[in-house]
C-alpha positions in Angstrom: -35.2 -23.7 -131.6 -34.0 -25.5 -134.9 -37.2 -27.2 -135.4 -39.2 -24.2 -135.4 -37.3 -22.2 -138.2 -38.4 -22.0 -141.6 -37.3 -24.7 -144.5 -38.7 -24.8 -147.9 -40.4 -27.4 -149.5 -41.8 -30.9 -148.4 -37.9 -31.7 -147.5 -38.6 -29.2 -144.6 -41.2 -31.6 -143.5 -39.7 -34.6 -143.6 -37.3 -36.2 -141.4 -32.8 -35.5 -142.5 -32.6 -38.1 -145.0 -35.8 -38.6 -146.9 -36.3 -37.7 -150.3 -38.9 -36.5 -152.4 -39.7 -36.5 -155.9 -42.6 -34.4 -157.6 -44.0 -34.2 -161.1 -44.1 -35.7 -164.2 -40.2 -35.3 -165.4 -39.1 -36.4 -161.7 -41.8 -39.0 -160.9 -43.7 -40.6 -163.4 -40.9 -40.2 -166.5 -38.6 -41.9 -163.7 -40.8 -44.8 -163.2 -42.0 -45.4 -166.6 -37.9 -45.4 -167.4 -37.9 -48.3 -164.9 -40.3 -50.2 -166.0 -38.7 -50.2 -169.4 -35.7 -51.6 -168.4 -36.9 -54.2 -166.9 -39.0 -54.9 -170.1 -36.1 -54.5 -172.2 -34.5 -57.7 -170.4 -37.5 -59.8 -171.0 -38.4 -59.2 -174.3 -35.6 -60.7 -176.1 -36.7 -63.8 -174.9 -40.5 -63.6 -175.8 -41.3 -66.5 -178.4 -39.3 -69.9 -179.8 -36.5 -67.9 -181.1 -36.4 -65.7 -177.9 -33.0 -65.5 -176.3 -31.3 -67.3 -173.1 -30.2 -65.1 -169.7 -27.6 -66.2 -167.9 -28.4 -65.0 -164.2 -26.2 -65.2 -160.9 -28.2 -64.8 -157.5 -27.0 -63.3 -154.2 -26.2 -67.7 -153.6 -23.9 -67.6 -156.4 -26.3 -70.0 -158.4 -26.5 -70.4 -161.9 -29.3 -69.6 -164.2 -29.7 -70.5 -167.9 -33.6 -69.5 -169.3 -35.6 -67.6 -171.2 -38.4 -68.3 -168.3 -39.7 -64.6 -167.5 -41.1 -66.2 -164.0 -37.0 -67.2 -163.2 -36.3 -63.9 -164.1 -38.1 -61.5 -162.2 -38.0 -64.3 -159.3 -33.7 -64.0 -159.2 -33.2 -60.9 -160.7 -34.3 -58.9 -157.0 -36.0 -56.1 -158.5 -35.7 -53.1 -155.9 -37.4 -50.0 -157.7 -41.3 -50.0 -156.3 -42.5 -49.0 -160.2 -41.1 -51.7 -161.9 -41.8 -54.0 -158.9 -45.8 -52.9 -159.7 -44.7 -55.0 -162.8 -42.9 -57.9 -161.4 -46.3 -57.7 -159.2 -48.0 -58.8 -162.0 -46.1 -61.3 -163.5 -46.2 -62.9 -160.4 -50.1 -62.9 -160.1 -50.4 -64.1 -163.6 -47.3 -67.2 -162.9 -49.7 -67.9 -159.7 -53.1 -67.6 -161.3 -52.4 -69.3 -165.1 -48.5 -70.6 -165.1 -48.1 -68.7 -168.2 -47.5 -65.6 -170.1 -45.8 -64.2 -167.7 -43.2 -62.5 -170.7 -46.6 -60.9 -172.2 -47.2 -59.4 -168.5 -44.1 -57.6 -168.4 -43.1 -56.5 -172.4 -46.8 -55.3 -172.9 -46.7 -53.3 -169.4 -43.2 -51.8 -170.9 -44.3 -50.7 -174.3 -47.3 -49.1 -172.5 -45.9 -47.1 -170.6 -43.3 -46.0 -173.2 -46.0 -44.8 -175.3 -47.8 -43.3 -172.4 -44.4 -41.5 -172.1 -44.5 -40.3 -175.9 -48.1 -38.9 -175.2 -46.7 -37.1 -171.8 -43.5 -35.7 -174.0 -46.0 -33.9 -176.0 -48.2 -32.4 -172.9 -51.1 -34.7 -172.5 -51.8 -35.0 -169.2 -51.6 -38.4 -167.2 -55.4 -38.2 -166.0 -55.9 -38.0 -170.1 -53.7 -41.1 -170.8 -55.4 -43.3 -168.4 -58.8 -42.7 -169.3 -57.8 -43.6 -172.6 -56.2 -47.1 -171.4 -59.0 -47.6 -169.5 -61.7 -47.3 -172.0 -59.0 -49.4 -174.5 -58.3 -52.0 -171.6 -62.2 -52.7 -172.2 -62.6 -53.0 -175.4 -59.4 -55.5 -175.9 -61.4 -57.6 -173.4 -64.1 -57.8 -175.7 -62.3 -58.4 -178.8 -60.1 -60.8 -177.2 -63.9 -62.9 -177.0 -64.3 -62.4 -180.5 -61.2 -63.6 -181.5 -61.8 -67.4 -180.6 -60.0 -69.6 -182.9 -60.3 -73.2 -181.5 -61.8 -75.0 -178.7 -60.8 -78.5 -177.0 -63.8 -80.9 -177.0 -61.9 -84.1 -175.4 -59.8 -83.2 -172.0 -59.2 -87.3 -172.1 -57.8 -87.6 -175.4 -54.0 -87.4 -175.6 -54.1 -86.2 -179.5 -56.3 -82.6 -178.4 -54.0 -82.2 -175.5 -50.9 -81.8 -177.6 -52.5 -79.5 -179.7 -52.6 -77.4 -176.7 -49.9 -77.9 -175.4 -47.6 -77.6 -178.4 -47.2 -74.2 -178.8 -46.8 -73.4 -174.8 -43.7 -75.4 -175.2 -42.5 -74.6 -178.5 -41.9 -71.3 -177.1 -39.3 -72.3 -174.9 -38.4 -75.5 -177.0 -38.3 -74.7 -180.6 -38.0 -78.8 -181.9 -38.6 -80.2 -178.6 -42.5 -79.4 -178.8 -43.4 -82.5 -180.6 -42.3 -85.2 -178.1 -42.4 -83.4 -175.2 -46.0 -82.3 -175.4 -47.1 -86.1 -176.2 -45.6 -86.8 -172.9 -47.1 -83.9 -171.3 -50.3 -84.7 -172.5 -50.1 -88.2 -171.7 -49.2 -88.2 -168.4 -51.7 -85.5 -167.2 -55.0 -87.8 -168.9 -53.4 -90.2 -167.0 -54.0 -88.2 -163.8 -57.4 -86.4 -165.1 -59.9 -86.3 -162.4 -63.6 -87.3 -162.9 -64.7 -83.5 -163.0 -61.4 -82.0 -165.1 -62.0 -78.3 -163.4 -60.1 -80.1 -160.1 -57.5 -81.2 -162.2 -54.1 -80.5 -160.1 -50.5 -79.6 -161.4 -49.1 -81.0 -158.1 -50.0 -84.3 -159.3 -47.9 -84.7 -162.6 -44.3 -84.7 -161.4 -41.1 -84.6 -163.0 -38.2 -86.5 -162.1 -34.5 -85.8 -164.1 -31.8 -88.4 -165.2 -28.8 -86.7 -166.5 -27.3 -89.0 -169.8 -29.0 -89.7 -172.8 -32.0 -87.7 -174.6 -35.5 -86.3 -174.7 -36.3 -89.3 -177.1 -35.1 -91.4 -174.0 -37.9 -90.0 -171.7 -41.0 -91.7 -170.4 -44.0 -91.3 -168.4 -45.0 -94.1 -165.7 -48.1 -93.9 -164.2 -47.3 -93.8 -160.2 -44.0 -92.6 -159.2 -40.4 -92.6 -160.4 -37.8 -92.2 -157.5 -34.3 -91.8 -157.6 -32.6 -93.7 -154.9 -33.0 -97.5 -154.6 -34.3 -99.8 -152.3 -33.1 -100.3 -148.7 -33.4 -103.9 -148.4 -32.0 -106.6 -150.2 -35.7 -107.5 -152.1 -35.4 -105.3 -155.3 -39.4 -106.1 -156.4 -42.9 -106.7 -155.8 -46.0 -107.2 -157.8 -49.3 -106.8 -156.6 -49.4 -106.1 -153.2 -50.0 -104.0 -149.9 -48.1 -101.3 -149.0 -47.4 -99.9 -145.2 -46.2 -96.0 -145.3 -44.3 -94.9 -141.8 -43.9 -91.2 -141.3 -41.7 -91.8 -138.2 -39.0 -93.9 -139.8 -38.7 -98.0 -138.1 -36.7 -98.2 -135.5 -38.0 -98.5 -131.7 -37.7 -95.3 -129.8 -34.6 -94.7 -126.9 -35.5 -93.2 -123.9 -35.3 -89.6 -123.1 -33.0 -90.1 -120.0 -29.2 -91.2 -120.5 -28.4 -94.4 -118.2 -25.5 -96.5 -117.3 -25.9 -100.1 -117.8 -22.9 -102.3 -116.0 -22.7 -105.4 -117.5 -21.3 -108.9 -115.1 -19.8 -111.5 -117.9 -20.6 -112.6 -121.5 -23.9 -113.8 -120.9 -25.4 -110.6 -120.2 -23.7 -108.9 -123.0 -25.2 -111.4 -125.1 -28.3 -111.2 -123.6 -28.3 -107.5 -123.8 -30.4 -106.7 -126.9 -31.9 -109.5 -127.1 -35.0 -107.8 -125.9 -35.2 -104.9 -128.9 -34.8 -107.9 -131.6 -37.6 -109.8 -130.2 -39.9 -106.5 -130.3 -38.9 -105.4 -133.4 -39.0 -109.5 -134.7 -42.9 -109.2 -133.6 -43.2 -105.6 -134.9 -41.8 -106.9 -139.1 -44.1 -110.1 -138.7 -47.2 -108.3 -137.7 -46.4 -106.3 -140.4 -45.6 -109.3 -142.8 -49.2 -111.0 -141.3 -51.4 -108.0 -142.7 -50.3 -109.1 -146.2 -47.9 -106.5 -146.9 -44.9 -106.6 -149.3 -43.7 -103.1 -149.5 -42.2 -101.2 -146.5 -42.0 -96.9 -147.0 -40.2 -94.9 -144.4 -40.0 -91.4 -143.6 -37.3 -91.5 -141.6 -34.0 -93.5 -140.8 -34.5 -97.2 -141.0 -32.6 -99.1 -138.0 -29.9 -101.8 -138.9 -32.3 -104.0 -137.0 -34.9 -103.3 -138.7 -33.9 -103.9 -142.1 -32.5 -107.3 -140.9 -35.6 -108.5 -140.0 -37.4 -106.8 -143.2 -34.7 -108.8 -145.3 -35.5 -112.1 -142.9 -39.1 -111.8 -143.6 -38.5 -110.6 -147.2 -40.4 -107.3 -147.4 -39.2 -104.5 -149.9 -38.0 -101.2 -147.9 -38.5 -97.8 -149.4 -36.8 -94.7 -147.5 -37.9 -91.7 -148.3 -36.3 -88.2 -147.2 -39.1 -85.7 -148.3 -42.1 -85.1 -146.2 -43.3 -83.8 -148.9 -42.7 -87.3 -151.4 -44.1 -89.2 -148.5 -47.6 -87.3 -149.0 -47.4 -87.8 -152.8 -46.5 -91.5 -152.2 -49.4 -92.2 -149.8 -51.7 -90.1 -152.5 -50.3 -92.6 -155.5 -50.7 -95.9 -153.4 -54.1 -94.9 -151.2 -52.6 -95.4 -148.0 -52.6 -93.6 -144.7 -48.7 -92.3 -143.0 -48.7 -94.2 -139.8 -47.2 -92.4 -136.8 -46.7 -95.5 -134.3 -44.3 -98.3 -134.3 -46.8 -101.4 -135.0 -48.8 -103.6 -138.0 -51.1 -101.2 -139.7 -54.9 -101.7 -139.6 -56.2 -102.9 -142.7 -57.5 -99.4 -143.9 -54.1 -97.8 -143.6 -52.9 -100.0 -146.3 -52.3 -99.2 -149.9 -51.6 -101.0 -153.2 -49.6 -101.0 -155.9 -49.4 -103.2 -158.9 -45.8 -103.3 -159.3 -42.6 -101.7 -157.4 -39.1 -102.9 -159.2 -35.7 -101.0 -159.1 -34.4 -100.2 -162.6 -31.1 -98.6 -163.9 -31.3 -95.4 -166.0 -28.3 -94.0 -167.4 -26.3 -95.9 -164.4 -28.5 -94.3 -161.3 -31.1 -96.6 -160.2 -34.5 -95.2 -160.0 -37.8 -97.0 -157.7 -40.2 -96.8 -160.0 -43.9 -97.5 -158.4 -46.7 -98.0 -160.4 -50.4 -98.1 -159.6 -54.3 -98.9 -160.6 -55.8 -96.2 -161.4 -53.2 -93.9 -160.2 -53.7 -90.1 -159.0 -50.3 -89.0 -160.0 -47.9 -89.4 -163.4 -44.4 -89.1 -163.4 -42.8 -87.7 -166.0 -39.0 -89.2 -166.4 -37.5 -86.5 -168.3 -33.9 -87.3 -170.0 -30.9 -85.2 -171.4 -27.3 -84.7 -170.9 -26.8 -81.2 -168.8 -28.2 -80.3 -165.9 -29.0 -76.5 -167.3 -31.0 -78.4 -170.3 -32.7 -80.8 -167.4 -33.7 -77.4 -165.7 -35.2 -75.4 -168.8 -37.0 -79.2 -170.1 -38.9 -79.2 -166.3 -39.9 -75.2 -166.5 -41.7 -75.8 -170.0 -42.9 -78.9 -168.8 -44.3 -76.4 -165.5 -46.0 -74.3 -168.2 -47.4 -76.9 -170.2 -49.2 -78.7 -167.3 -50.6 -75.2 -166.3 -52.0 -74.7 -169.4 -53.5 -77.7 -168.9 -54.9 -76.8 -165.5 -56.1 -73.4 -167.4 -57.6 -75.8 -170.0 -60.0 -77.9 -168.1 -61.7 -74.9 -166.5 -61.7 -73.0 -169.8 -61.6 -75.1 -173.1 -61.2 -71.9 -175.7 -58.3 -71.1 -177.7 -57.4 -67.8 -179.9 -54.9 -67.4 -182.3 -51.0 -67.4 -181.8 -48.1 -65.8 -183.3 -49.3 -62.4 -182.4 -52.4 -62.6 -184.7 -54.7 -61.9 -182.0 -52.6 -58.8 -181.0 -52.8 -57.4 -184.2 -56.4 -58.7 -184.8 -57.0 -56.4 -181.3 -55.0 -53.5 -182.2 -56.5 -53.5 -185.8 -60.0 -53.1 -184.1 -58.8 -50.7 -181.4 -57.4 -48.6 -183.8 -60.9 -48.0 -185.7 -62.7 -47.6 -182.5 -59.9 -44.7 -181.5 -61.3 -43.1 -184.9 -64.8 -42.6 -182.8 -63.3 -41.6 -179.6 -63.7 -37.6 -178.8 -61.8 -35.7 -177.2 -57.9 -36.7 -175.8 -58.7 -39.7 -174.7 -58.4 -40.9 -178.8 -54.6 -40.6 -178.8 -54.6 -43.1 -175.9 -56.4 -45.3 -177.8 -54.6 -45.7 -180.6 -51.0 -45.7 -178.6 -52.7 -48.7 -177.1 -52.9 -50.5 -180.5 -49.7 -49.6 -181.1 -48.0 -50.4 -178.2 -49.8 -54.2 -179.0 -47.7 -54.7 -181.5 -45.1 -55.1 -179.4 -45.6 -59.3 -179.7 -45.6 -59.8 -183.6 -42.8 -57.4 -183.4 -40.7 -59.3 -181.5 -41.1 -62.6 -182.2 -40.5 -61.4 -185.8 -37.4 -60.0 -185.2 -36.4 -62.5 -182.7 -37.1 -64.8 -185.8 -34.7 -62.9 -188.1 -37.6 -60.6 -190.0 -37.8 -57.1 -190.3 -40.4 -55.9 -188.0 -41.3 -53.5 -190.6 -42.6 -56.0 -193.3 -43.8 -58.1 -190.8 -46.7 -56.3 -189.3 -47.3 -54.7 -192.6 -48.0 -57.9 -193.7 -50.1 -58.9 -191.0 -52.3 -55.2 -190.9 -53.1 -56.2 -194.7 -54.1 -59.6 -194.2 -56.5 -58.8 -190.9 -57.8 -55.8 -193.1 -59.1 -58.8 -195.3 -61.0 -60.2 -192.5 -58.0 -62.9 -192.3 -58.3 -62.8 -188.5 -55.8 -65.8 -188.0 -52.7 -65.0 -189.7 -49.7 -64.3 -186.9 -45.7 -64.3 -187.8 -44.3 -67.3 -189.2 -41.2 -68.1 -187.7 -40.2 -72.0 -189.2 -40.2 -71.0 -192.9 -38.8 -68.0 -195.4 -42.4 -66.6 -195.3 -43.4 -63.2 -193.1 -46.7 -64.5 -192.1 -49.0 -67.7 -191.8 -52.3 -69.1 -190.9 -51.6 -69.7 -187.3 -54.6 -72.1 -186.1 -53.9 -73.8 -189.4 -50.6 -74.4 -188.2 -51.5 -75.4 -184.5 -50.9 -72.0 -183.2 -52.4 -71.5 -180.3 -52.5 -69.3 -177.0 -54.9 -70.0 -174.1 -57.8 -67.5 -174.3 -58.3 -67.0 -170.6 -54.7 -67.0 -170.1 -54.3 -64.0 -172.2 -57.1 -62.1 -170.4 -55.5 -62.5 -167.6 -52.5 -61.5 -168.8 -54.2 -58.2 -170.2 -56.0 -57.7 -166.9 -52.9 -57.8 -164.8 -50.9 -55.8 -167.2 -53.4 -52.7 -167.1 -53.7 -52.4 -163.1 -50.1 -52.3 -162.9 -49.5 -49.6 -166.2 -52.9 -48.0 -164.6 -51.3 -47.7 -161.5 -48.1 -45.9 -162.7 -49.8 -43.9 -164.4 -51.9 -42.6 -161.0 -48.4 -42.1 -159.2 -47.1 -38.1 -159.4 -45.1 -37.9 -156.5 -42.4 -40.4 -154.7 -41.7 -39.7 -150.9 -38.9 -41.7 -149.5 -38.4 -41.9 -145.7 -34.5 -42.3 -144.6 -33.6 -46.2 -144.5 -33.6 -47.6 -141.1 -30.0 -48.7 -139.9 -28.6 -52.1 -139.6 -27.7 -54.5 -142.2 -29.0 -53.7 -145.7 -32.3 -56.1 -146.0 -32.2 -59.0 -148.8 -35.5 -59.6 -151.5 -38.0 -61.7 -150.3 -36.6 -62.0 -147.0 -33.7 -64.6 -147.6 -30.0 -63.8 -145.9 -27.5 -62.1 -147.8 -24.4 -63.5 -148.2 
């Protein structure tokens, strides 16, 4: 019989069709490769001089960014070595909001000096040990390094010095305004214990015409579609919030109704307008001078919500509807009557105003639990790049008010790290020491780029910067506004989130740690039927 005759090798094993790859040349050299192309995409965009991608999905959409987190979301990565690495960016979007480009450029020029090292016949066990041990001690430098710290979460003026250099890496000349209304908007929307502070509840809403100097905050909500009803404000009052939409349910059943001369006909709804002319009155009775719906509002309805002089919201998003009742303090009602006096909310004013000819409901509350941010500029792609820094920013926020420490930007704490590392490789016996010191190395990666993504040569710039931290000058990072190679980057307002970075560090290390573990890939045969799409959506 077939089965029982001899064949070589693990293929011999394995079902017709799979594959299997052995050894450092054929598996770990291949995934390390991988990994660096995918690094290679990101790290031209790393820093405020970092370059745009222009990115079509499998939809056929659009995508203008230097956001890693877009990136790696659209670009469908399929290899499983560099998907360790998307893994990670992931984790560190999900778990800080930022960094994301440090994730995947650091986990690159890791593992392409890991490959150096393997070139010259160090084995992989020896390399990770190495990482390992350095992995630990960057951790502990990286609490040495602390640069600045944020007393006041409530005072707008510390918030932008946090926030400025978050945004100023994906808005060179925007930072200035835009992280004043970043900042602004999430004191605003602080909580009494700012740990619980939540991202969910600084939104961004985008008018297409005019510019970023044109942008505000409001403290409620900004939505963009008008009224319903014919009232186009209201100040101070009650506001009802029905999930269901207002119209009075149909029956199930399809019937017949024959109808004998005009009286009837005339007589016909009169019925549904006298329900629905007690439903807007009780309604009206409980004090109430704003009207949200969830769902479709019935001509009826809105004559008697006109008759009675009530404002009428409709709203299409379940997901708005929650927000709303968050901003206003009221409870979605699910039955067609008044609401109880504890299902109410308020709001201090609710007007309809034109922006840039769309008009835009724009609710504002006492002491509201949600900002609006109402960002302006005249392309959708710029609209789309504004929101994702404005994403980051409030993150690093979020990051802020559980951790309030900040180190060094402009790669000076890299280089401040590798500087360190590289003297503690000096002590390290054995292989393990050339580990170590690839590690410093490979930190250079950040003042590297952002030099030469500034127009310096990379050369002179982290000469530069091993001189100065050889002084003890443990702030100075790449300067890239002026002529000059380097500056004093808290001086400056240079700043990177401390925890943020540790993260970043963390994640990075499992995933190069776990390449490095990996010396054989066994692929089964694919499975027939359509060829699967990333992340489960249908292929087109």
């Amino acid at each position: 019989m077939a089965m029982f005759q001899p064949q070589g090798g693990m293929n011999g094993m394995l079902k017709d069709g799979g594959k299997h790859f052995s050894g450092v040349d054929e598996a770990l050299i291949k995934n390390i490769e991988a990994c660096k192309g995918l690094a290679l995409i990101t790290k031209t965009s790393l820093g405020p001089y970092g370059m745009n991608k222009l990115i079509v999905n499998h939809l056929g959409r659009h995508f203008v960014t230097s956001d890693t987190n877009t990136m790696v979301n659209e670009l469908e990565v399929m290899h499983p070595a560099a998907k360790l690495i998307v893994m990670a960016a992931k984790a560190q979007e999900q778990e800080c909001g930022d960094a994301t480009n440090l994730c995947v450029s650091l986990g690159g020029e890791l593992l392409q000096r890991a490959e150096e090292l393997l070139k010259e016949g160090i084995h992989a066990n020896d390399v990770y040990k190495g990482y390992d041990l350095a992995k630990d001690k960057a951790l502990a430098y990286l609490d040495d390094s602390l640069a600045w710290t944020c007393d006041d979460l409530r005072s707008v003026e510390q918030m932008t010095k946090c926030l400025r250099t978050c945004i100023a890496s994906k808005q060179l000349g925007a930072e200035g305004p835009l992280a004043k209304l970043v900042a602004e908007a999430c004191v605003k929307v602080m909580p009494p214990v700012p740990s619980k502070f939540d991202v969910d509840n600084v939104r961004v809403t985008k008018v297409q015409g005019g510019n970023l100097t044109g942008s505000f905050v409001v403290e409620g909500m900004a939505i963009s579609r008008p009224t319903s009803g014919v009232v186009q404000s209201a100040e101070k009052t009650k506001v009802a919030v029905y999930a269901e939409g207002i119209d009075l349910g149909s029956t199930e059943t399809k019937g017949t109704v024959l109808l004998n001369n005009a009286d009837e006909l005339m007589n016909f709804t009169k019925d549904e307008e006298h329900k629905m002319d007690e439903f807007i009155r009780g309604v009206k009775d409980m004090g109430v001078g704003v009207v949200v719906s969830g769902g479709p509002i019935s001509d009826v309805a809105l004559h008697y919500i006109n008759k009675y002089k009530l404002m009428a919201l409709k709203i299409q998003s379940k997901f708005e509807l929650k927000r709303i009742c968050r901003t206003v303090g009221a409870t979605s009602i699910v039955r067609t009557g008044p609401p109880l006096p504890e299902e109410c909310g308020y709001v201090e004013s609710v007007k309809v105003e034109e922006i840039s000819s769309q008009k835009f409901s724009i609710i504002k509350t006492r002491d509201s639990k949600i900002a609006t941010i109402v960002l302006r500029s005249a392309t959708p792609n710029v609209l789309d790049e504004l929101e994702r820094a404005i994403d980051n920013a409030v993150n690093v926020v979020r990051c802020s008010a559980k951790d309030q420490k900040f180190v060094a930007g402009g790669g000076a704490t890299e280089i401040e790290i590798a500087h360190r590392l590289q003297q503690y490789g000096a002590t390290v016996p054995g292989l393990d020491q050339y580990a170590v010191l690839k590690f410093a190395e490979a930190l250079e990666v950040v003042p590297k780029v952002l030099a030469e993504n500034a127009g310096h040569s990379h050369v002179d710039a982290i000469t530069a910067l091993y001189a100065a931290h050889q002084k003890g000058e443990k702030g100075v990072g790449i300067d890239v506004d002026s002529g000059a190679l380097v500056c004093d980057a808290p001086e400056k307002g240079i700043l990177d989130h401390l925890e943020t970075k540790r993260w970043a560090f963390r994640f990075t290390l499992d995933a190069v740690l776990t390449v490095l573990k990996v010396d054989q890939i066994i692929m089964s045969k694919q499975a027939g039927g359509p060829k699967g799409g990333g992340d489960g959506r249908d292929d087109d």
